[in-house]
C-alpha positions as CSV (number, residue, x, y, z in Angstrom):
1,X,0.0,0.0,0.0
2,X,1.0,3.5,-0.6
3,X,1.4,5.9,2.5
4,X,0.3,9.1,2.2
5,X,3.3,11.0,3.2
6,X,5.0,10.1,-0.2
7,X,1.4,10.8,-2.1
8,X,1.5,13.9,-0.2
9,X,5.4,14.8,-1.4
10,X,4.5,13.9,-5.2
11,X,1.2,16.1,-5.0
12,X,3.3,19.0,-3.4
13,X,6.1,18.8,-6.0
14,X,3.6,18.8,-9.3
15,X,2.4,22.1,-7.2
16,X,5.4,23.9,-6.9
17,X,7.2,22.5,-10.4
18,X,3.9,24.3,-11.3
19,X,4.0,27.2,-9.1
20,X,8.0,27.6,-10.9
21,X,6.5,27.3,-14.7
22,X,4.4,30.1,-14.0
23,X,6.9,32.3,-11.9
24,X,9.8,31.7,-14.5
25,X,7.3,32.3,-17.2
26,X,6.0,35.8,-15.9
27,X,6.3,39.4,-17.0
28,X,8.8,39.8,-13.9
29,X,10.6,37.0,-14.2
30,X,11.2,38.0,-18.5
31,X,12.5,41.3,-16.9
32,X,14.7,40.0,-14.7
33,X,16.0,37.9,-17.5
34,X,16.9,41.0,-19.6
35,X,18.4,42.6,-17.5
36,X,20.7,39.6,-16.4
37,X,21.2,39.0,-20.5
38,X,22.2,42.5,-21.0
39,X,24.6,42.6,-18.1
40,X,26.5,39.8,-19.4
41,X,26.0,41.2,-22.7
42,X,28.1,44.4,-21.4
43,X,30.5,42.1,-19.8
44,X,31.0,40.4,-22.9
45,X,31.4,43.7,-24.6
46,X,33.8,44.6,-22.0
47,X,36.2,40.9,-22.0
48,X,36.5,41.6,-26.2
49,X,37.9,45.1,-26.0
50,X,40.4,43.3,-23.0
51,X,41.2,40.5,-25.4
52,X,41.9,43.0,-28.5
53,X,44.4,45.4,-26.3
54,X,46.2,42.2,-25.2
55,X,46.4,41.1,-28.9
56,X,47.7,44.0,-30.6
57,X,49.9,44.3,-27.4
58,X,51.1,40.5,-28.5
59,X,51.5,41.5,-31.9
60,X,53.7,44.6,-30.6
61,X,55.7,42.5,-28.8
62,X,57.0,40.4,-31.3
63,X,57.2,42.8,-34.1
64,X,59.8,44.2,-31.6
65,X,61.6,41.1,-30.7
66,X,61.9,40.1,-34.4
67,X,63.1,43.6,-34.9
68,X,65.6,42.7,-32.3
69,X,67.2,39.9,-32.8
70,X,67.3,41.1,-36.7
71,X,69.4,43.8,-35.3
72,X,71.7,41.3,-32.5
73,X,72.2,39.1,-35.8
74,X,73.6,41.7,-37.7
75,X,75.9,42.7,-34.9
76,X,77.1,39.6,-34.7
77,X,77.5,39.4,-38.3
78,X,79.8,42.6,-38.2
79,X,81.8,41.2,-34.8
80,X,82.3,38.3,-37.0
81,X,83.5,40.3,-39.8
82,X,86.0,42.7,-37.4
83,X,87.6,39.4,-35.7
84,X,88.1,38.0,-39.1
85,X,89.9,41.4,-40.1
86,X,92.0,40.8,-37.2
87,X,93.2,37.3,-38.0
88,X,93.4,37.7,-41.9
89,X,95.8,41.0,-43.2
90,X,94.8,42.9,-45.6
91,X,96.5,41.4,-48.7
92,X,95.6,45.0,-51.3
93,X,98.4,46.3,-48.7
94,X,101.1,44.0,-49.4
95,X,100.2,45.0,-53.5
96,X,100.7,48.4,-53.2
């Protein structure tokens, strides 16, 4: 047999599951809906502008480090160049 404490729990959750259907479904609860959808909206909005300023301040960055080691390279390049100078003579000298 079925007690009616678990009759009375089933009748008393159809009612509030009901109550909620028509509370989540009223003019009050769309409003508070909005207002939650346009505050994330602005957050959004807000996360995006964050994300772009990081980006181009990415992109800066290694346009500058590039830039940099282009610049270490060539230094090494003409350290290079001087030591070799150092070692080798200069053989136009020995022609004049």
């Amino acid at each position: 047999m079925v007690s009616w404490g678990k009759i009375g729990l089933f009748a008393g959750g159809v009612l509030f599951g009901t109550a909620g259907l028509k509370i989540l479904g009223s003019k009050d609860a769309k409003r508070v809906y909005t207002g939650v959808t346009a505050a994330v909206l602005r957050a959004k909005e807000c996360v995006m502008e964050t994300v772009t300023n990081i980006r181009e301040n990415c992109d800066d960055i290694v346009t500058d480090a590039k830039q940099f080691n282009e610049e270490r390279k060539l230094e090494d390049e003409a350290a290079i160049i001087e030591d070799a100078d150092d070692i080798i003579p200069d053989s136009s000298a020995d022609d004049e």
